[in-house]
N, CA and C atoms as a LAMMPS dump frame, in Angstrom:
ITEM: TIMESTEP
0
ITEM: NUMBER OF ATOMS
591
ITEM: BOX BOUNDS ff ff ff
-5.0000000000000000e+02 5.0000000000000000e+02
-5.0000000000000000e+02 5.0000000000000000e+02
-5.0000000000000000e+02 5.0000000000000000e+02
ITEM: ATOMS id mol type element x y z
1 1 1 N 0.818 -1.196 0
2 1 2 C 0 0 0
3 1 3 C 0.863 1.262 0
4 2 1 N 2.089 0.983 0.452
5 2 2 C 2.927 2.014 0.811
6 2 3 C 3.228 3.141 -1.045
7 3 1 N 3.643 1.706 -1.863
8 3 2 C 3.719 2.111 -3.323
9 3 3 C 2.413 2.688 -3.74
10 4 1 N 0.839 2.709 -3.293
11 4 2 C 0.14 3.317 -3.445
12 4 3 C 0.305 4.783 -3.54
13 5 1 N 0.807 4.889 -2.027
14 5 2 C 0.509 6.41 -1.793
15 5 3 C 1.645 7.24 -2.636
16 6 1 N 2.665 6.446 -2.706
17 6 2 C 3.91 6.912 -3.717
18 6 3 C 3.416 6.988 -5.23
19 7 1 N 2.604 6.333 -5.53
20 7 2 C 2.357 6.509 -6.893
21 7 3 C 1.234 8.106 -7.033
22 8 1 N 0.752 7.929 -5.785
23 8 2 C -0.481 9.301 -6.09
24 8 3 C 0.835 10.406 -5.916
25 9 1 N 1.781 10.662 -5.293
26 9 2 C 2.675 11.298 -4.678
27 9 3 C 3.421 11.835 -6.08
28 10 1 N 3.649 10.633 -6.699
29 10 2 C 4.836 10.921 -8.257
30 10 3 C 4.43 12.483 -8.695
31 11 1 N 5.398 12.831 -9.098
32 11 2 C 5.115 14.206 -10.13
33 11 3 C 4.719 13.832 -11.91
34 12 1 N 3.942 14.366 -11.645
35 12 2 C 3.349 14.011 -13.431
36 12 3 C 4.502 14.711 -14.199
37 13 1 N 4.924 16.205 -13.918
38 13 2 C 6.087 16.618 -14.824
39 13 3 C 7.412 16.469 -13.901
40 14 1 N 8.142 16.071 -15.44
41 14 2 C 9.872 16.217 -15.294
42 14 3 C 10.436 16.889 -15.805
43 15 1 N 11.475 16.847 -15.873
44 15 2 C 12.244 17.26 -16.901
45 15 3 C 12.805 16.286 -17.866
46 16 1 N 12.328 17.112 -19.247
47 16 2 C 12.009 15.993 -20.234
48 16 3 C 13.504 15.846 -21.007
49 17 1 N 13.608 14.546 -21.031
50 17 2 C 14.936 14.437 -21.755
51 17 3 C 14.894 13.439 -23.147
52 18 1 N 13.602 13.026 -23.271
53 18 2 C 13.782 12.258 -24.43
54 18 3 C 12.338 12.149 -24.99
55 19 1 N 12.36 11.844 -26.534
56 19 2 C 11.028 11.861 -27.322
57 19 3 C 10.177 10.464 -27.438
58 20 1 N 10.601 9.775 -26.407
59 20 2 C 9.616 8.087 -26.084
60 20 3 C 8.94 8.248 -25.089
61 21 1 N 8.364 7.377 -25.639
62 21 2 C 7.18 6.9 -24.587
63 21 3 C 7.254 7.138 -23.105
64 22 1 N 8.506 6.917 -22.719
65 22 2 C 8.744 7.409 -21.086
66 22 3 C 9.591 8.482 -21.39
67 23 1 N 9.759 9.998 -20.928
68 23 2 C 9.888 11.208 -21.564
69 23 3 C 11.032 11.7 -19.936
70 24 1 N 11.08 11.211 -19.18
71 24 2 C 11.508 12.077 -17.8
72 24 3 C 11.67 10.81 -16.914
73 25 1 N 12.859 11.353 -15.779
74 25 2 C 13.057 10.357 -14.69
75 25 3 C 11.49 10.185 -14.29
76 26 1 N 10.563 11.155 -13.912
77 26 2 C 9.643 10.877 -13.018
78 26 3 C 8.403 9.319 -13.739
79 27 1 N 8.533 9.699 -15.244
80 27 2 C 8.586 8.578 -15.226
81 27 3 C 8.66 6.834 -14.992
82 28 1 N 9.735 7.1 -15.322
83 28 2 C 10.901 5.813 -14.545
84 28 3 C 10.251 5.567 -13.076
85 29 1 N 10.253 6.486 -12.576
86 29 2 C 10.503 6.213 -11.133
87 29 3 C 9.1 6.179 -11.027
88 30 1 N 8.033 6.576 -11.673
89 30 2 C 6.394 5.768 -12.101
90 30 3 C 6.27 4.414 -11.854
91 31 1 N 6.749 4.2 -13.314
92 31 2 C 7.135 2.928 -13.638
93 31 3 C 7.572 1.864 -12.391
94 32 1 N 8.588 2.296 -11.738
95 32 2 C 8.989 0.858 -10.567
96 32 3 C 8.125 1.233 -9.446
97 33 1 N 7.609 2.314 -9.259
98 33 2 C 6.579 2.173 -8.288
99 33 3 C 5.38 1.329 -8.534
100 34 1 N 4.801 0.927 -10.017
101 34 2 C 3.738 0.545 -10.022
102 34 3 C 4.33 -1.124 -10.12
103 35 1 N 5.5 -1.286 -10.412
104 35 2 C 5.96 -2.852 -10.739
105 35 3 C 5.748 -3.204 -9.142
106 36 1 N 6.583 -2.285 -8.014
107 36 2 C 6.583 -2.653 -6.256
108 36 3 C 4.712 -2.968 -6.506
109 37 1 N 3.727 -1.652 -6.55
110 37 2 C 2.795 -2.363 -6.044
111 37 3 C 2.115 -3.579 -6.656
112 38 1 N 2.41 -4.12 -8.751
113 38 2 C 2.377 -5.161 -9.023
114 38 3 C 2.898 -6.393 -7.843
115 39 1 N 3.877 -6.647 -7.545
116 39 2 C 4.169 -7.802 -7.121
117 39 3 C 4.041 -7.646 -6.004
118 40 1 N 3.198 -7.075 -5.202
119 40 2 C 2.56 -7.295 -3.853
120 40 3 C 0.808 -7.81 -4.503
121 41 1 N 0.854 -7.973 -5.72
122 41 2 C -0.821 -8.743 -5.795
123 41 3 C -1.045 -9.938 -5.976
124 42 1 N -1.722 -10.913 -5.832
125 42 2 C -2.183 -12.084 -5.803
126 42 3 C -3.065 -12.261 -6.995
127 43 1 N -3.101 -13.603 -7.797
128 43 2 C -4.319 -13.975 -8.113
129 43 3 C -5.459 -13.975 -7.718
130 44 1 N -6.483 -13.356 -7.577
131 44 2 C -7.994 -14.02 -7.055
132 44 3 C -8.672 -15.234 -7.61
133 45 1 N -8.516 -15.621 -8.638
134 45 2 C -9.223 -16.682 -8.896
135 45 3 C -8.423 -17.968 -9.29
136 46 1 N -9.073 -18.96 -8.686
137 46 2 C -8.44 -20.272 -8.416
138 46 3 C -7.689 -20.535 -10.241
139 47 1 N -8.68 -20.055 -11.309
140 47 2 C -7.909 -20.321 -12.558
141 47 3 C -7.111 -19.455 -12.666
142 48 1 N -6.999 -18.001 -12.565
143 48 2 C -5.699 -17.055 -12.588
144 48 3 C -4.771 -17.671 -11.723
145 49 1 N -4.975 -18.612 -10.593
146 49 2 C -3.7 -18.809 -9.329
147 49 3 C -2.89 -19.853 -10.491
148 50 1 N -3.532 -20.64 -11.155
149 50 2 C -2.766 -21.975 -11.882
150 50 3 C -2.09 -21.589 -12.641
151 51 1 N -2.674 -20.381 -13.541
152 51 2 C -1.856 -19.585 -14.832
153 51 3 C -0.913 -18.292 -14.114
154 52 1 N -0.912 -17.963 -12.774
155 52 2 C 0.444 -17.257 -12.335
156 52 3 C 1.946 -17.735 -12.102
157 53 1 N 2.662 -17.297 -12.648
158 53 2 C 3.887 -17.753 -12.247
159 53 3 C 4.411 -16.963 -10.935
160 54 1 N 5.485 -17.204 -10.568
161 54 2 C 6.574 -17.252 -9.273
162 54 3 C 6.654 -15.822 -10.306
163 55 1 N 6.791 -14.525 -9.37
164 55 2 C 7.993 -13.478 -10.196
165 55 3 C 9.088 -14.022 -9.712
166 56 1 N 9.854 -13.324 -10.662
167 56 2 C 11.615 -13.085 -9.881
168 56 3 C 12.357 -12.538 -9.422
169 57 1 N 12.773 -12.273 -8.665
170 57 2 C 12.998 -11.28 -7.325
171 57 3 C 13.679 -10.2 -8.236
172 58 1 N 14.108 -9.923 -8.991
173 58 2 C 14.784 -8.801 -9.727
174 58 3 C 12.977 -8.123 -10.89
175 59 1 N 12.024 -8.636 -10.16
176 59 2 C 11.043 -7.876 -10.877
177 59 3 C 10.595 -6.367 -11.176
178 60 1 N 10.652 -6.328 -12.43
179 60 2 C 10.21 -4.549 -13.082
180 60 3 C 9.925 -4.767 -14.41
181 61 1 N 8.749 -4.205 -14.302
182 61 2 C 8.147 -3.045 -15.757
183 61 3 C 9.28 -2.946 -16.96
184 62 1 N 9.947 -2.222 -16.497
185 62 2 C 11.184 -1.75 -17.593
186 62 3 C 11.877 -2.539 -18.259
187 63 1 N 11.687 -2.997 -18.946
188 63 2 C 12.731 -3.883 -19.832
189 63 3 C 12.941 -5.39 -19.033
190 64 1 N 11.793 -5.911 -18.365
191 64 2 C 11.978 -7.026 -17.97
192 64 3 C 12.741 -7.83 -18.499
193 65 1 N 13.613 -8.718 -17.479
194 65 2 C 14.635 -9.816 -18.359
195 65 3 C 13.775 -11.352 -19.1
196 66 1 N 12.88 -11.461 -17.717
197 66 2 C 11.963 -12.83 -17.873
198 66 3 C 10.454 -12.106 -18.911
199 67 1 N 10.66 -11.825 -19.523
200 67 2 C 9.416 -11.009 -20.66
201 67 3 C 8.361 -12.026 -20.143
202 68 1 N 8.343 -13.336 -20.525
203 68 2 C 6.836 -14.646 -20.522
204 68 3 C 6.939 -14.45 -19.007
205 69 1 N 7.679 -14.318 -17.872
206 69 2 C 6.844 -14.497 -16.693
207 69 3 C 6.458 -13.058 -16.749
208 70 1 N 6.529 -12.277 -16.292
209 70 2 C 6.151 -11.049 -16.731
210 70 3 C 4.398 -10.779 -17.431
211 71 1 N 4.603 -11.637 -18.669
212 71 2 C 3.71 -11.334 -19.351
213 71 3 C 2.142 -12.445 -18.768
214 72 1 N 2.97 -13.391 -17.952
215 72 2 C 1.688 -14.303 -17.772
216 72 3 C 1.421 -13.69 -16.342
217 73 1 N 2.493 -13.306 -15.96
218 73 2 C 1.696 -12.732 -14.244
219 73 3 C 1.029 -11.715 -14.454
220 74 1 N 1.329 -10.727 -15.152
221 74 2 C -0.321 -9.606 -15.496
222 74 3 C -1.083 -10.32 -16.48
223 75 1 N -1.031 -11.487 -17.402
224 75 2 C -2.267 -11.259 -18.004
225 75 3 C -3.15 -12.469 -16.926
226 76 1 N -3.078 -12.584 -16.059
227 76 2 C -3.289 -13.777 -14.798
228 76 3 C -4.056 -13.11 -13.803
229 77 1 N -5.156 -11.861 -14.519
230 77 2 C -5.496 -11.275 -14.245
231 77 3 C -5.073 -9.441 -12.938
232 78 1 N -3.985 -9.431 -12.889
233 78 2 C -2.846 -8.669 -12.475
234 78 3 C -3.224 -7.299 -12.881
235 79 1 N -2.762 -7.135 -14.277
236 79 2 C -2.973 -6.404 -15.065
237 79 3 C -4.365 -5.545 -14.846
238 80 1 N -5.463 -6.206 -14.822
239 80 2 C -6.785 -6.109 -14.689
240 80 3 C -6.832 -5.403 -13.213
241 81 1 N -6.643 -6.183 -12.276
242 81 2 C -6.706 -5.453 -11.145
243 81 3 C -5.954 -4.085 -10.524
244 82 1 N -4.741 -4.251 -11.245
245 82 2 C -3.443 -2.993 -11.314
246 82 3 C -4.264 -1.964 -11.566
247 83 1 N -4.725 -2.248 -13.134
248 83 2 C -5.344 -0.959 -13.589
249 83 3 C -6.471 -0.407 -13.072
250 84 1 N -7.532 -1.18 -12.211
251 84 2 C -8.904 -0.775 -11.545
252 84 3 C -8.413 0.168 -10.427
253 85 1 N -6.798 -0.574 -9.686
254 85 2 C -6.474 0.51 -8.898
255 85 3 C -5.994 1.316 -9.32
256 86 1 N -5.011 1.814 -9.895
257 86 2 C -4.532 2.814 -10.482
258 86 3 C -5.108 3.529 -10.904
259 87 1 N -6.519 3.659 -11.616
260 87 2 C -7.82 4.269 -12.039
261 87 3 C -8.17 5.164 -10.825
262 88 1 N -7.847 4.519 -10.07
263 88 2 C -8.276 5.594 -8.477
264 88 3 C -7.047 7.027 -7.715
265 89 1 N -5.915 6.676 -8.644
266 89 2 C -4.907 7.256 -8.466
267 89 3 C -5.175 9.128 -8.195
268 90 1 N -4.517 9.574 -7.616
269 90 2 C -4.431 11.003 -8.149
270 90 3 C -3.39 10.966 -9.111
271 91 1 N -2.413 10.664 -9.657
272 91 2 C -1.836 10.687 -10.78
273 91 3 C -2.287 9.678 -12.299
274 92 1 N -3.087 10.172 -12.633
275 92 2 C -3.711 9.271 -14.003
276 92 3 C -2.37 8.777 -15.172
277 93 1 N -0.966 9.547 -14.614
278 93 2 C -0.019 9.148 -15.959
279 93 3 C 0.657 7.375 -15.386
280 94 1 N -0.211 7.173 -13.873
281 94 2 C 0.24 5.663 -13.405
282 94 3 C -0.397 4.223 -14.495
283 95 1 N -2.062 5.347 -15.04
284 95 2 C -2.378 4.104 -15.195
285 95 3 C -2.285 4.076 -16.689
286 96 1 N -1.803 5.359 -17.597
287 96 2 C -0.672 5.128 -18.725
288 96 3 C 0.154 4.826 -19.297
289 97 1 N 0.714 4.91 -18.212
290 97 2 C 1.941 4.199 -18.549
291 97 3 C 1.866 2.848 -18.321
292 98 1 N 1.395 2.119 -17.311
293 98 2 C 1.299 0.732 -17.655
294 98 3 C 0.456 0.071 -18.309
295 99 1 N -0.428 0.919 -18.627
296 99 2 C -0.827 0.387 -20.479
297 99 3 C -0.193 0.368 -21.53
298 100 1 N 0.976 1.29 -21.463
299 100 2 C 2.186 1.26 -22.146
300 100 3 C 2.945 0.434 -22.397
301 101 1 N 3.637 -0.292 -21.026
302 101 2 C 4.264 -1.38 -20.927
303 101 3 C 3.55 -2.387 -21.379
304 102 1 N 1.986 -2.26 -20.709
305 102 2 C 1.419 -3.663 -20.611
306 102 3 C 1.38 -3.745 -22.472
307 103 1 N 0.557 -2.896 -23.625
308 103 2 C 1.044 -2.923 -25.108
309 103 3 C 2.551 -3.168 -25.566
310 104 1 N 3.714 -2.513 -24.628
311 104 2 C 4.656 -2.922 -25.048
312 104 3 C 4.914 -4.701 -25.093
313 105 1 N 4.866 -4.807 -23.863
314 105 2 C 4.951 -6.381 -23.638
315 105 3 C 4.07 -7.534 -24.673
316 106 1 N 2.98 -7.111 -24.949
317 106 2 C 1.816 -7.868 -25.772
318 106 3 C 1.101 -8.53 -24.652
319 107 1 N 0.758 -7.394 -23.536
320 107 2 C -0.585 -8.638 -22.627
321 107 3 C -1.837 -7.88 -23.279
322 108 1 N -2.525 -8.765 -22.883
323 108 2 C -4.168 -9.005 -23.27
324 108 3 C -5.025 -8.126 -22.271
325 109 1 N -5.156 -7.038 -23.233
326 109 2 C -6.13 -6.037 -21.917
327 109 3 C -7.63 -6.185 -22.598
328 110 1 N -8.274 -6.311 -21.623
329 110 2 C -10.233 -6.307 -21.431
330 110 3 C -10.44 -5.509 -22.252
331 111 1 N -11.607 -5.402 -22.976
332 111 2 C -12.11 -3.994 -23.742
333 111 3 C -12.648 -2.921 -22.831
334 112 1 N -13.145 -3.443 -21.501
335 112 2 C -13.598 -2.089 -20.865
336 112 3 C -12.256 -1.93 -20.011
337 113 1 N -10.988 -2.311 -19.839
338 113 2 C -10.604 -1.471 -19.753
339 113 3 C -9.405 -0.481 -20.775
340 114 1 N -9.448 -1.375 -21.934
341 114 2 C -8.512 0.079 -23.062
342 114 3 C -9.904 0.839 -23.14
343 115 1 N -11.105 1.042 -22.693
344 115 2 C -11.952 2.008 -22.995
345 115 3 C -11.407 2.888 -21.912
346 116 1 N -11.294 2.348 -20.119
347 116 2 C -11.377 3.348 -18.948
348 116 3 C -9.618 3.747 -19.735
349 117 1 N -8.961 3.388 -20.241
350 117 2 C -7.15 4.064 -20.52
351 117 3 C -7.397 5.036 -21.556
352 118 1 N -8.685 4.761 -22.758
353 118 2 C -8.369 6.005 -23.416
354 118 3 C -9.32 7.197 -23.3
355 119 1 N -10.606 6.889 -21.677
356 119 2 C -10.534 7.697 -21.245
357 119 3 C -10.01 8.853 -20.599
358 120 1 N -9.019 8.059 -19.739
359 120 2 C -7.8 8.579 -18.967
360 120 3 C -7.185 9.301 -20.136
361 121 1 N -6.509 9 -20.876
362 121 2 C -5.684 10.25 -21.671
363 121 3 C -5.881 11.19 -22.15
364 122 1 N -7.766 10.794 -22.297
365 122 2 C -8.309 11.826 -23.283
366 122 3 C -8.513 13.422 -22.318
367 123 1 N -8.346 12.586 -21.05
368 123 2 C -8.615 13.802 -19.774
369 123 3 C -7.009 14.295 -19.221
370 124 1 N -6.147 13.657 -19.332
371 124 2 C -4.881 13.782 -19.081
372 124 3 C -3.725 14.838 -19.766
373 125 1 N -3.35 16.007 -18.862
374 125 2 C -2.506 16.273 -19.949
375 125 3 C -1.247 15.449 -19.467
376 126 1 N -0.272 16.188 -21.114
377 126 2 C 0.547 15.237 -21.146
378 126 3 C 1.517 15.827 -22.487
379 127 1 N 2.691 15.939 -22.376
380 127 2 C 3.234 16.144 -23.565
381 127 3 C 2.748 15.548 -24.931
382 128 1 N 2.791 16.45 -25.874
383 128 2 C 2.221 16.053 -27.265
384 128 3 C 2.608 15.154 -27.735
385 129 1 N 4.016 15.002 -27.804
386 129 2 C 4.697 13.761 -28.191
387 129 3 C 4.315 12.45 -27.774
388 130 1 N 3.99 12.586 -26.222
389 130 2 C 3.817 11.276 -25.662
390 130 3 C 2.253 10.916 -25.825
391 131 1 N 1.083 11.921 -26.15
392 131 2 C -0.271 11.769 -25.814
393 131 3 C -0.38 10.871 -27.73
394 132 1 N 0.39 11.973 -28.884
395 132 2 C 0.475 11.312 -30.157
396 132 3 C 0.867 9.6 -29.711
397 133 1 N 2.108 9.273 -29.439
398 133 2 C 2.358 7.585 -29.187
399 133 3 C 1.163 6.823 -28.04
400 134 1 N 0.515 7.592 -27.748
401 134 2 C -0.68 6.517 -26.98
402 134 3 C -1.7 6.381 -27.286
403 135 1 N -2.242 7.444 -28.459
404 135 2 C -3.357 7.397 -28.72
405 135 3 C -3.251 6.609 -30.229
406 136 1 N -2.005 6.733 -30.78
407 136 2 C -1.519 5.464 -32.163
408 136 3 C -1.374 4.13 -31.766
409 137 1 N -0.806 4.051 -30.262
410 137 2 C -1.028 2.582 -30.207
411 137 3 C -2.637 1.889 -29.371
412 138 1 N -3.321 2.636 -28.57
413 138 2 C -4.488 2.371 -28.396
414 138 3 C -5.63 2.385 -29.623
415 139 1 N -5.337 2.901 -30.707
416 139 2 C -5.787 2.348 -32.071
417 139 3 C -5.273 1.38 -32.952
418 140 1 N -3.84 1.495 -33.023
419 140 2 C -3.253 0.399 -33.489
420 140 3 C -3.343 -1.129 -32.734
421 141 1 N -3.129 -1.068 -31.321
422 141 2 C -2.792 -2.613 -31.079
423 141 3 C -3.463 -3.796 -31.076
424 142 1 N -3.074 -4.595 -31.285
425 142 2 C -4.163 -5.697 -31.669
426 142 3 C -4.527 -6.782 -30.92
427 143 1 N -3.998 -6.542 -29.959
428 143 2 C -4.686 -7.202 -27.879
429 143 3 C -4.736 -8.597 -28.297
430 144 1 N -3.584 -8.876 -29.055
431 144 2 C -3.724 -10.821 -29.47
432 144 3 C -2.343 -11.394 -29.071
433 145 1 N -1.633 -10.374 -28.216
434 145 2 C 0.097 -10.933 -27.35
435 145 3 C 1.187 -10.435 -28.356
436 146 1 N 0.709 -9.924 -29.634
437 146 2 C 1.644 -8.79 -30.39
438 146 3 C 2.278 -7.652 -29.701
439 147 1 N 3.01 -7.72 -29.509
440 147 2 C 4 -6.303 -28.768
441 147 3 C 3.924 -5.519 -29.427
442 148 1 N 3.426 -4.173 -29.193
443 148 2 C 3.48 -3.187 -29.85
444 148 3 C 4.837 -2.168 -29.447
445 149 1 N 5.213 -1.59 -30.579
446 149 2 C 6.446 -1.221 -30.709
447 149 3 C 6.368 0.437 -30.448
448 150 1 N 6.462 1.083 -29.327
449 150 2 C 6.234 2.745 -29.23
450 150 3 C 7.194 3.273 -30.325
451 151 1 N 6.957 4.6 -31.37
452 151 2 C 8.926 5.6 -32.065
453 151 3 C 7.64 6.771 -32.283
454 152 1 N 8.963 7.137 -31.504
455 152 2 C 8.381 8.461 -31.391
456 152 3 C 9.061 9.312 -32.925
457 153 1 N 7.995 10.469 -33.36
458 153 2 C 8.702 11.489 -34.606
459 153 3 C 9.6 11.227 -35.083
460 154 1 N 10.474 11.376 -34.146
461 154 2 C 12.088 11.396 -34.166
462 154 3 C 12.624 9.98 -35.286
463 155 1 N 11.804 8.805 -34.231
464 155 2 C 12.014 7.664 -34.824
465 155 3 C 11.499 7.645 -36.434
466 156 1 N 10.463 7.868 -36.365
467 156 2 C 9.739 8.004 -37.263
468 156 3 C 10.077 8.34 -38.53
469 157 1 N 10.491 9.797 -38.481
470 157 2 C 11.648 10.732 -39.429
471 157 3 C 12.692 10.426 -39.808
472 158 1 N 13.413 9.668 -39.266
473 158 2 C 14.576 8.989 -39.324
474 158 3 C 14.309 7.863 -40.545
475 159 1 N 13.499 7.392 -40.346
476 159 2 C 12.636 6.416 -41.729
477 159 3 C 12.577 7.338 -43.036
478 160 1 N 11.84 8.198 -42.533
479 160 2 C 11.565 8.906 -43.619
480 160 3 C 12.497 9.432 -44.666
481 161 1 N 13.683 10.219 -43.583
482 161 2 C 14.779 10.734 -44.159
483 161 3 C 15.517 9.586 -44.853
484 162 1 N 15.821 8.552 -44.314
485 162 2 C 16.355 7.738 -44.9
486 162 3 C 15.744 6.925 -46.269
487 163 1 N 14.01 6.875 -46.49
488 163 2 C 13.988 6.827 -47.318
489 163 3 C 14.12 7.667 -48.685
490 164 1 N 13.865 9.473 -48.413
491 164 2 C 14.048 9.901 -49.034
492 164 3 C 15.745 10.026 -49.365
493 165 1 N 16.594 9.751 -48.529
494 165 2 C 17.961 9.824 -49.005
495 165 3 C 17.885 8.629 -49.974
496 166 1 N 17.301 7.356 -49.863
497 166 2 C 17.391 6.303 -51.056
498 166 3 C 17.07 6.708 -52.163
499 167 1 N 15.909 7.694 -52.446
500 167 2 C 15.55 8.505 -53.526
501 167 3 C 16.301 9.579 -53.887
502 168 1 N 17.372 9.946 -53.369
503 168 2 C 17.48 11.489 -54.029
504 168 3 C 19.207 9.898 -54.538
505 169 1 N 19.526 9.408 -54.01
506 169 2 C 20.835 8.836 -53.928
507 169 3 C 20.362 8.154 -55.673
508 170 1 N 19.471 7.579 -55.981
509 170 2 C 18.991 7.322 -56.811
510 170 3 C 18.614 7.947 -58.116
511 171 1 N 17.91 9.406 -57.843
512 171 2 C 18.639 10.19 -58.678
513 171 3 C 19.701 10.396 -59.361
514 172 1 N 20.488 10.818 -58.191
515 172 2 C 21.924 11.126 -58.695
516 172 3 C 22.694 9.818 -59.39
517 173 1 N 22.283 8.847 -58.676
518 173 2 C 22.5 7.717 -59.901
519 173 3 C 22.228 7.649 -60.804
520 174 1 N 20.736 7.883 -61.237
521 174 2 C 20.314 7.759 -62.284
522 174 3 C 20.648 9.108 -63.954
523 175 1 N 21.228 10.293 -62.911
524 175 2 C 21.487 11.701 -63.49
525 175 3 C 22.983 11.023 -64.469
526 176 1 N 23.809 10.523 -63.14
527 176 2 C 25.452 10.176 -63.487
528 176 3 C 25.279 9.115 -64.475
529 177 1 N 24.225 8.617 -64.466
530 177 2 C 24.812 7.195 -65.741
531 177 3 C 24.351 8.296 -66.918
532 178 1 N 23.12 8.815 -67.035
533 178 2 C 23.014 9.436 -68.262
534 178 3 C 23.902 10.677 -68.562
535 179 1 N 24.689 10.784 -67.462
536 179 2 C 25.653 12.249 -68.322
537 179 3 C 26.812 11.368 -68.468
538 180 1 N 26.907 10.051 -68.493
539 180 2 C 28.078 9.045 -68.62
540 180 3 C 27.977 8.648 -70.004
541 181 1 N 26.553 8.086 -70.247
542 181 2 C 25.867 7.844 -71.565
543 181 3 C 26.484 9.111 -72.553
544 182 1 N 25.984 10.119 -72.301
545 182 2 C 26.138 11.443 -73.421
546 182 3 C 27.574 11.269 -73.31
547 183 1 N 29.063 11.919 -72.365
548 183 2 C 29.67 11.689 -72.614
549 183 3 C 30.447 10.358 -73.631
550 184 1 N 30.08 9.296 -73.09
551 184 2 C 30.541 8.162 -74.395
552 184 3 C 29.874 8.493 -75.583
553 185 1 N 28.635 8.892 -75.852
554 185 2 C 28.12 9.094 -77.072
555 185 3 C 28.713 10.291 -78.022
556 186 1 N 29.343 11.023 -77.254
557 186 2 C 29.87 12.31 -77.606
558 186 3 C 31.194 11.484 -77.962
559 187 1 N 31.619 11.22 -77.551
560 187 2 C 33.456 10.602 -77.801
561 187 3 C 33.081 9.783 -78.676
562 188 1 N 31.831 8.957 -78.881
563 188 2 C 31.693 7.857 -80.178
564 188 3 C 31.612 8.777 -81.539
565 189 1 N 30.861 9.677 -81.312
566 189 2 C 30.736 10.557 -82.425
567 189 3 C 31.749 10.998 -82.812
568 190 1 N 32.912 11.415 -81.622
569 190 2 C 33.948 12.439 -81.87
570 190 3 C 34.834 11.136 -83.12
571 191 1 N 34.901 9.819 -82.432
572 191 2 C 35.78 8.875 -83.028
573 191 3 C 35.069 8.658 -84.244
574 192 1 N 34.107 8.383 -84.562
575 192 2 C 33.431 7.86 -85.77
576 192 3 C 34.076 9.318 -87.109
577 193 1 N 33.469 10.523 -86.426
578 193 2 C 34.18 11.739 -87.386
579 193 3 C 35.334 11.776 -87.597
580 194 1 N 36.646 11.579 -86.622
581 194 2 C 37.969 11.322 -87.008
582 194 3 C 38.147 9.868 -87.832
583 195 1 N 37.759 9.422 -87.265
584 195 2 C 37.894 8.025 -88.662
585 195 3 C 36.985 8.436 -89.763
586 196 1 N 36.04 8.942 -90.04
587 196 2 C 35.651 9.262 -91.114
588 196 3 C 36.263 10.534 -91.852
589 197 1 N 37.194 11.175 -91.34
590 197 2 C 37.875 12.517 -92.044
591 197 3 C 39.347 11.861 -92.204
């Protein structure tokens, strides 16, 4: 309960140092607060207790090492209950972000609740950057254990640029063979006229 009151406590703003999905330490430090109050929960139901695994004492959100235990202890109904509490939060970016993770990871969220998460954002502020990557993957994801992949602009652009560098590189390929062409055609001509004079 203690990670409760720490999670209402978190500061929604940081100082922002990067264009992903988690944008600021306060973040982060979101994030392992809600993993502490994850692994203080239990299964409730005798079929979620069979389908929970053991965590592992090095348990967190962030880049979990054991991804499948991870992924079967919230979808083992975890997940479900995390988020009903967190819904009660005074900080609403608790129960964002681990919809975040939980899409990152590929668990299986309820339809009523990606409805109560994209309520929450729709009421939430939140940097633009980060509100754009939640509201693309709460349309995009496909709640069937597919991991959805957060890139932010940045990422994004980086595609872009690079494809347009394949195109302009292509050009200029395509410019250099034909002023390669004219040149030889010009020197064929030049040779054909000296052998013909």
């Amino acid at each position: 309960m203690a990670a409760a009151v720490a999670i209402a406590d978190a500061a929604t703003w940081g100082e922002c140092w990067g264009f992903g999905i988690y944008q600021s330490d306060s973040d982060l430090e979101l994030l392992d607060l809600i993993a502490e109050e994850a692994s203080t929960m239990l299964p409730q139901s005798a079929i979620d207790c069979l389908r929970c695994p053991l965590l592992p004492a090095n348990f967190t959100l962030r880049a979990p090492i054991d991804k499948p235990t991870v992924i079967a202890y919230l979808n083992a109904g975890i997940f479900k209950r995390l988020a009903r509490r967190l819904k009660h939060q005074e900080n609403p970016m608790a129960l964002i972000l681990l919809a975040a993770v939980g899409m990152e990871l590929g668990v299986v969220i309820e339809t009523d609740d990606m409805l109560m998460i994209r309520l929450t954002v729709m009421k939430t502020e939140m940097f633009l950057e980060k509100r754009d990557q939640i509201v693309e993957a709460l349309e995009g994801y496909r709640n069937d254990g597919t991991q959805w992949r957060f890139r932010s602009k940045v990422e994004k652009g980086v595609g872009m640029k690079s494809k347009a560098m394949q195109i302009q590189v292509q050009e200029v390929e395509k410019r250099g063979a034909r002023k390669q062409q004219q040149v030889e055609d010009m020197i064929s001509k030049e040779e054909v006229a000296r052998v013909e004079a």
